[in-house]
MIKOL-97378 format. One record per residue (C-alpha): residue number from 0; residue in one letter; y negated, z negated, x negated. Coordinates in nm, 3 decimals, padded with zeros to 5 digits. Layout:
BEGIN
+-----+---+---------+---------+---------+
!   k ! r !      yy !      zz !      xx !
+-----+---+---------+---------+---------+
! NUM ! a !       Y !       Z !       X !
...
+-----+---+---------+---------+---------+
This chain:
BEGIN
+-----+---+---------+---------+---------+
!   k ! r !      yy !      zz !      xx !
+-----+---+---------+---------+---------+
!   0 ! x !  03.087 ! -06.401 !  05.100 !
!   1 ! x !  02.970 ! -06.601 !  05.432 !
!   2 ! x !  03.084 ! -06.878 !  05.589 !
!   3 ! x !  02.953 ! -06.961 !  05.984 !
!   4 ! x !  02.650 ! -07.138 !  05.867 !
!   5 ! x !  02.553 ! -06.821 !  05.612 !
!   6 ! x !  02.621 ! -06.731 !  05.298 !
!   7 ! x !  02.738 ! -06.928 !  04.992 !
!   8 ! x !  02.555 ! -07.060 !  04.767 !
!   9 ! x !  02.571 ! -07.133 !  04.387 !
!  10 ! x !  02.396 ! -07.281 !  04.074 !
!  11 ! x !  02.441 ! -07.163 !  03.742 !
!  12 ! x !  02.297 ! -07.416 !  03.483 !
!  13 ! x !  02.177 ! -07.207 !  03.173 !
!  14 ! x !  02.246 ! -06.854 !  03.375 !
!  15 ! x !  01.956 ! -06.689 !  03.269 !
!  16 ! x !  02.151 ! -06.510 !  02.994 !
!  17 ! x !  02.478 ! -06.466 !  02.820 !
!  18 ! x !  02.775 ! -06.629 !  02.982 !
!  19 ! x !  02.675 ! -06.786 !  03.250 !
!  20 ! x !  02.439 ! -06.402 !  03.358 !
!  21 ! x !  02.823 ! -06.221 !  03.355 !
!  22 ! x !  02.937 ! -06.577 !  03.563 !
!  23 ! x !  02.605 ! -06.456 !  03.814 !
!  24 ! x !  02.675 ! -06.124 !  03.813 !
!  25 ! x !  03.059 ! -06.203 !  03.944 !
!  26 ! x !  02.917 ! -06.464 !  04.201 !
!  27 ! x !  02.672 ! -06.179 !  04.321 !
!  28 ! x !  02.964 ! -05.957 !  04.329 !
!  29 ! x !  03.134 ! -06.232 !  04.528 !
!  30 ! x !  02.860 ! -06.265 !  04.809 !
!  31 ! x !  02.718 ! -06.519 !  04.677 !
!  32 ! x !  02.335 ! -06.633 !  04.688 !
!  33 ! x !  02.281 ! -06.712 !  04.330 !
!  34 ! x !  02.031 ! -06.954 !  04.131 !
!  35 ! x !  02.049 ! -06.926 !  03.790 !
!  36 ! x !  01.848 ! -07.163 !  03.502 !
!  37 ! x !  01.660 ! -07.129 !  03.191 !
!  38 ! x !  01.569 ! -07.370 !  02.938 !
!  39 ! x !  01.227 ! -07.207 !  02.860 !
!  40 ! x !  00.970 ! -06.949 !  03.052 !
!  41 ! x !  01.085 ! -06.656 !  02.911 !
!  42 ! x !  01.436 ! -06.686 !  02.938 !
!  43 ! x !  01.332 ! -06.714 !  03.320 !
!  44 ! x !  01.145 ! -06.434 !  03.332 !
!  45 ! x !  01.375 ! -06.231 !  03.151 !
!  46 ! x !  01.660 ! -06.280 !  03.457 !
!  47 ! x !  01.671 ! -05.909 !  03.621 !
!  48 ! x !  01.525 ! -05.872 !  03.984 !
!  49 ! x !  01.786 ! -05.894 !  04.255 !
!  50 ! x !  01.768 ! -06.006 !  04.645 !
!  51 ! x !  02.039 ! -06.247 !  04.627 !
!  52 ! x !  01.952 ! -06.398 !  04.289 !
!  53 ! x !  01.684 ! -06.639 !  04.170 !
!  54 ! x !  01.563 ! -06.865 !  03.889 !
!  55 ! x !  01.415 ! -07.110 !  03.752 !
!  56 ! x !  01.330 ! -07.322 !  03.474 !
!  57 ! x !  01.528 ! -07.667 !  03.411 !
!  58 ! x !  01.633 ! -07.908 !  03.102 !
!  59 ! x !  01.948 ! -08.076 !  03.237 !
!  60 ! x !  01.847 ! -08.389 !  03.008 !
!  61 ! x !  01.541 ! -08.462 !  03.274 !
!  62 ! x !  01.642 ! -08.659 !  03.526 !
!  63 ! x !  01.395 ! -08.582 !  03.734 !
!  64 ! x !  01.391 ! -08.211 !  03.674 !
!  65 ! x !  01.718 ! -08.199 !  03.763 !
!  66 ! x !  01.618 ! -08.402 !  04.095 !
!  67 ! x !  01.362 ! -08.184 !  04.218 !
!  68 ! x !  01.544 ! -07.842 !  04.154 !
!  69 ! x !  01.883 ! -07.979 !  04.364 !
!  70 ! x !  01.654 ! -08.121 !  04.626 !
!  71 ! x !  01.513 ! -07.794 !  04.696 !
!  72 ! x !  01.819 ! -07.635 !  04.740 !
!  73 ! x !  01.885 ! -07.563 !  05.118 !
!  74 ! x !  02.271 ! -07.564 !  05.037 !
!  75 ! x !  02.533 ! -07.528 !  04.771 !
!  76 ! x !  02.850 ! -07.422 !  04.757 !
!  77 ! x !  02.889 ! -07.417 !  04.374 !
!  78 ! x !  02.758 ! -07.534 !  04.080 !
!  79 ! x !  02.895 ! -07.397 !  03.735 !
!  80 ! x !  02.747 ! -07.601 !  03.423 !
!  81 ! x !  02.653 ! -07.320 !  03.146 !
!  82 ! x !  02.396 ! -07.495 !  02.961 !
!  83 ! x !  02.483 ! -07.593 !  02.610 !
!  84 ! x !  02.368 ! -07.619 !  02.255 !
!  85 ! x !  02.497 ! -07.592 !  01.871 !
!  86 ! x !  02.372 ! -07.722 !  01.599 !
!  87 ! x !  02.452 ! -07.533 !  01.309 !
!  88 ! x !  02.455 ! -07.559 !  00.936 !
!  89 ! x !  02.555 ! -07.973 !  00.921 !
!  90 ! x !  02.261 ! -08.054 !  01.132 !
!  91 ! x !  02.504 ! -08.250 !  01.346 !
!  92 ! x !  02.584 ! -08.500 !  01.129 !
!  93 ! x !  02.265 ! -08.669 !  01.185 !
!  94 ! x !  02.189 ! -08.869 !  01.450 !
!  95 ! x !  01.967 ! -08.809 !  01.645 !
!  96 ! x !  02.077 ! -08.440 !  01.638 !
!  97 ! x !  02.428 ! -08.562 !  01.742 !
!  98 ! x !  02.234 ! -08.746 !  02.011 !
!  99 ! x !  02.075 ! -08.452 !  02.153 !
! 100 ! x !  02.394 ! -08.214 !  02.189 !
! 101 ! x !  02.557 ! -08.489 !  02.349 !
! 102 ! x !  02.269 ! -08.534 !  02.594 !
! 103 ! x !  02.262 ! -08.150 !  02.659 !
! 104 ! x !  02.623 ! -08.078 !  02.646 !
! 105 ! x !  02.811 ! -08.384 !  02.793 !
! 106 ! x !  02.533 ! -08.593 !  02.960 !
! 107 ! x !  02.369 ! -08.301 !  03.082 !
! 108 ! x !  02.654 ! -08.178 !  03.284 !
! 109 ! x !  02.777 ! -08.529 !  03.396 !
! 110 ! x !  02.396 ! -08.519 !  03.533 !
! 111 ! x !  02.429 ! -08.225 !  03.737 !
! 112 ! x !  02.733 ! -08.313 !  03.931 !
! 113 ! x !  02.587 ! -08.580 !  04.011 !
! 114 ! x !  02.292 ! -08.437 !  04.167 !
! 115 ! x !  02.519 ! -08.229 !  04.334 !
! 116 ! x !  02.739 ! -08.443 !  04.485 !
! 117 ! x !  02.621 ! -08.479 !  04.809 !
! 118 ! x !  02.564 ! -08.118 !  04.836 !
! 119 ! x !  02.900 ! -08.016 !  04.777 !
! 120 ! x !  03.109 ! -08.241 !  04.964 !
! 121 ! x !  02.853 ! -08.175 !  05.275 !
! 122 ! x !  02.990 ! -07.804 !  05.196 !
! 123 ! x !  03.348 ! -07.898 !  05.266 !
! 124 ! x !  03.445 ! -07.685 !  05.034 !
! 125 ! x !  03.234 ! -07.768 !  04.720 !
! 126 ! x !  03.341 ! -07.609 !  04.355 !
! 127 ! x !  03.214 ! -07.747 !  04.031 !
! 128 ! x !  03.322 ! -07.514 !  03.676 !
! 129 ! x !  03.226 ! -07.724 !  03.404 !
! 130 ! x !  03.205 ! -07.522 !  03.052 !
! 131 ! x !  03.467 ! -07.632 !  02.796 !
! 132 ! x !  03.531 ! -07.421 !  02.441 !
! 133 ! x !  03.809 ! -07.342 !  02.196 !
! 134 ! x !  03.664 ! -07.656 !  01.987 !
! 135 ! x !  03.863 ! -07.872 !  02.313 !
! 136 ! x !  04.128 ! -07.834 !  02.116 !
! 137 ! x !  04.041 ! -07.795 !  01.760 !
! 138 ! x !  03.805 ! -07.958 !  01.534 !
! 139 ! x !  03.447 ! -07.829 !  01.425 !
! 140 ! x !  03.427 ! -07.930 !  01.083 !
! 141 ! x !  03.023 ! -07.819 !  01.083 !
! 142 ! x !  02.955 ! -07.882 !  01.436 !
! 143 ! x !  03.065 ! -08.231 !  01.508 !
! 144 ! x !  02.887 ! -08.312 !  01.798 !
! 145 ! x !  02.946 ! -07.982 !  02.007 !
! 146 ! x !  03.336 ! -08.033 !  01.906 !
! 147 ! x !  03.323 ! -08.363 !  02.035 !
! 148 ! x !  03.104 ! -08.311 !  02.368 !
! 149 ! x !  03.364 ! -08.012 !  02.461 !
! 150 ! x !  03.637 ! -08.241 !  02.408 !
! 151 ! x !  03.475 ! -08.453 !  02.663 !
! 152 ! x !  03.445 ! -08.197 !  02.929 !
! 153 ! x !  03.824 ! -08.164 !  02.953 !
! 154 ! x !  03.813 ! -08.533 !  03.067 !
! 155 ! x !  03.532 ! -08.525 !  03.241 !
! 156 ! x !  03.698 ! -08.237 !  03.447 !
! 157 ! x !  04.021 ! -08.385 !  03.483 !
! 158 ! x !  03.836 ! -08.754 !  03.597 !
! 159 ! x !  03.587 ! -08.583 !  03.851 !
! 160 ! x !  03.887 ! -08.391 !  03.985 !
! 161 ! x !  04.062 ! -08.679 !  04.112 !
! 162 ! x !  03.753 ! -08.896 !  04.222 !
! 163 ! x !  03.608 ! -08.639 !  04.430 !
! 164 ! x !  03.938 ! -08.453 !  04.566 !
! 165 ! x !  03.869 ! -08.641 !  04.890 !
! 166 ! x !  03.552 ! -08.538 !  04.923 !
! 167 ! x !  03.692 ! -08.180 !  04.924 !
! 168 ! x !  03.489 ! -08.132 !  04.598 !
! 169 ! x !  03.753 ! -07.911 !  04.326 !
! 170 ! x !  03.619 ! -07.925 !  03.981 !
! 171 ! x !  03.766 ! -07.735 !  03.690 !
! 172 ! x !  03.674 ! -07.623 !  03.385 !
! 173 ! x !  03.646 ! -07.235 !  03.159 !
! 174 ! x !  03.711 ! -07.256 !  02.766 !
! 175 ! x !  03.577 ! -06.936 !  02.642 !
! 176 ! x !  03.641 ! -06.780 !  02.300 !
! 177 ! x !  03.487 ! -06.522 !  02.096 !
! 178 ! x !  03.267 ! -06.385 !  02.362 !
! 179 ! x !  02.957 ! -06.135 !  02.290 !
! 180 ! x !  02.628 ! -06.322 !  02.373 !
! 181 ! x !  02.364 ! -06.415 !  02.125 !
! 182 ! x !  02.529 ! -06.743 !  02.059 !
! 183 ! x !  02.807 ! -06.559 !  01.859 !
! 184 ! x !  02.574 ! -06.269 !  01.713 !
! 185 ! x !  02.591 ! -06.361 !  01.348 !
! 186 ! x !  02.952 ! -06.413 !  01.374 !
! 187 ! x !  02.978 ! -06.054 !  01.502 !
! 188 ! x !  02.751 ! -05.956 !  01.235 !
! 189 ! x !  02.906 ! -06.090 !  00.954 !
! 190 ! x !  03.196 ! -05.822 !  00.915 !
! 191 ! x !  03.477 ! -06.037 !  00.721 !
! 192 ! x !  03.383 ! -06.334 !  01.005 !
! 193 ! x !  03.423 ! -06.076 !  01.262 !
! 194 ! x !  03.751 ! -05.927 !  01.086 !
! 195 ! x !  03.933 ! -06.309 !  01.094 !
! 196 ! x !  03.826 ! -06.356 !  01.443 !
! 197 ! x !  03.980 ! -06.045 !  01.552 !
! 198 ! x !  04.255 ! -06.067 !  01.290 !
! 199 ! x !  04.348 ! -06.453 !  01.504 !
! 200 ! x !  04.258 ! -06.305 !  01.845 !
! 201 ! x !  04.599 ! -06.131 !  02.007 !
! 202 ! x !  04.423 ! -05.894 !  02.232 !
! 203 ! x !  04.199 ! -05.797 !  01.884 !
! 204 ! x !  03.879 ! -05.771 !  02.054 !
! 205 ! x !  03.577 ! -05.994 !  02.138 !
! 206 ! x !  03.556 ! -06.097 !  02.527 !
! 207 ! x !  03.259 ! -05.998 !  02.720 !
! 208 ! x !  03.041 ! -06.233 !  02.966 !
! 209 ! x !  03.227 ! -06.046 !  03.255 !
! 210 ! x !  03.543 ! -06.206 !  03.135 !
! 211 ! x !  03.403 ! -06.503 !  03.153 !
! 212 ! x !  03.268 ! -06.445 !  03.490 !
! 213 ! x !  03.589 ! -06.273 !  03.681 !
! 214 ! x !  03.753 ! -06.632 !  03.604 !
! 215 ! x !  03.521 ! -06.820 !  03.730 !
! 216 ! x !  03.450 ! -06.581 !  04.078 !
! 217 ! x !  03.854 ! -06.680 !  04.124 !
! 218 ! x !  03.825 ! -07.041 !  04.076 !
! 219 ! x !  03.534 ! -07.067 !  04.309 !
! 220 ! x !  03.745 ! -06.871 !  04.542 !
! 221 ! x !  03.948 ! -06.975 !  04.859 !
! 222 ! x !  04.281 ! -06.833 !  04.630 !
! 223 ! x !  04.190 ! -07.080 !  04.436 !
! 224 ! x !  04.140 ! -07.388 !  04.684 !
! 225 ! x !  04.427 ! -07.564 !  04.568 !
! 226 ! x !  04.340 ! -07.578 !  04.200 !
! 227 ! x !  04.171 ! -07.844 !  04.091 !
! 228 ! x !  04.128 ! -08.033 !  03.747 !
! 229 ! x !  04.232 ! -07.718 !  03.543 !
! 230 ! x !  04.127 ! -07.608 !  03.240 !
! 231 ! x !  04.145 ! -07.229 !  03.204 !
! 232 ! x !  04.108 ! -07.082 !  02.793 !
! 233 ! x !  03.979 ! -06.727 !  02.839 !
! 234 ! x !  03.995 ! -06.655 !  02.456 !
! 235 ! x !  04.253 ! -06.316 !  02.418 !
! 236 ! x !  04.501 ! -06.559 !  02.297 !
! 237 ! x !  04.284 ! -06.716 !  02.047 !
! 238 ! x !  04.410 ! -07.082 !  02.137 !
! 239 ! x !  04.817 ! -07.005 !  02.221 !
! 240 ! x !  04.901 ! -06.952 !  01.832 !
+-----+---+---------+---------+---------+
């Protein structure tokens, strides 16, 4: 995918692996030029070789990190906001845990459009897909603080949405389900956790990263130019029953 000035160009906060890798692998698909991030070293130097795609280390809680690694892009097109932790086990209901997923989940992304801002509207066409969840909608009796900072990114979607419009900047939002990554492997371990999933789940399997990613290629598509302040589930039906 090219426009006159070259090919697009996207970011993929916390790309390195899982969902937002099958979101890179659709953007590379796509045409895109692809940077993805990685919280540590080796999740950067895990990210497969490929001409179109790079990477590079980044906590989205560091200012200045954050700074640096927009700064040095030459252009963007789109930035999709993957990074995210969970807490699990009650470890949310302290403080300074809460804190912290907040900062990661909610701050962290608020962060990023921000840095990317100027970017994107230059693009005239600038896409932001922010990473929402199932727990948008329902509570996470153990996981308080991710439930809470997901809820947030529907509003923070929706709000962006209509102060940027202008700026020809559409931002929208993914809530995944049950997908296959690490995050979810001791779910998918677990056999009677795995059963009740796929017991609640209409289509009765897990999704894959490349469901994930397919989405997201669309939305940050010119088909999807007049969509804007959506909030797509990608679950199998998880979330309509």
């Amino acid at each position: 995918m090219t426009t006159s000035s070259g090919p697009k160009r996207a970011l993929i906060t916390g790309g390195a692996r899982g969902i937002g890798f099958g979101v890179a692998e659709a953007l590379l698909k796509a045409g895109y030029h692809v940077t993805v991030t990685g919280l540590t070293d080796e999740e950067v130097a895990a990210v497969p070789q490929h001409d179109h795609l790079s990477s590079a280390r980044l906590d989205v809680t560091d200012d200045q990190a954050v700074s640096n690694l927009v700064s040095g892009l030459k252009s963007l097109d789109a930035l999709v906001n993957c990074a995210g932790i969970i807490l699990r086990g009650g470890a949310e209901y302290e403080i300074a845990s809460f804190q912290k997923v907040m900062d990661v989940n909610l701050t962290g992304t608020m962060r990023m459009c921000l840095a990317v801002r100027e970017k994107l509207g230059t693009s005239g066409h600038g896409v932001i897909i922010n990473t929402a969840s199932m727990l948008s909608y329902f509570g996470g009796p153990l996981t308080p603080a991710y439930a809470a900072s997901k809820g947030a990114i529907v509003q923070l979607t929706k709000s962006l949405a209509v102060a940027w419009a202008e700026e020809g900047i559409r931002v929208n939002a993914i809530a995944p389900g049950w997908i296959e990554t690490d995050l979810t492997r001791g779910a998918r371990e677990d056999a009677a956790r795995s059963q009740a999933i796929l017991a609640r789940t209409p289509m009765k399997r897990w999704g894959i990263p490349a469901d994930i990613g397919g989405v997201v290629a669309h939305l940050c598509s010119d088909e999807a130019r007049f969509i804007t302040g959506a909030v797509i589930p990608i679950d199998g039906g998880y979330s309509a029953q």
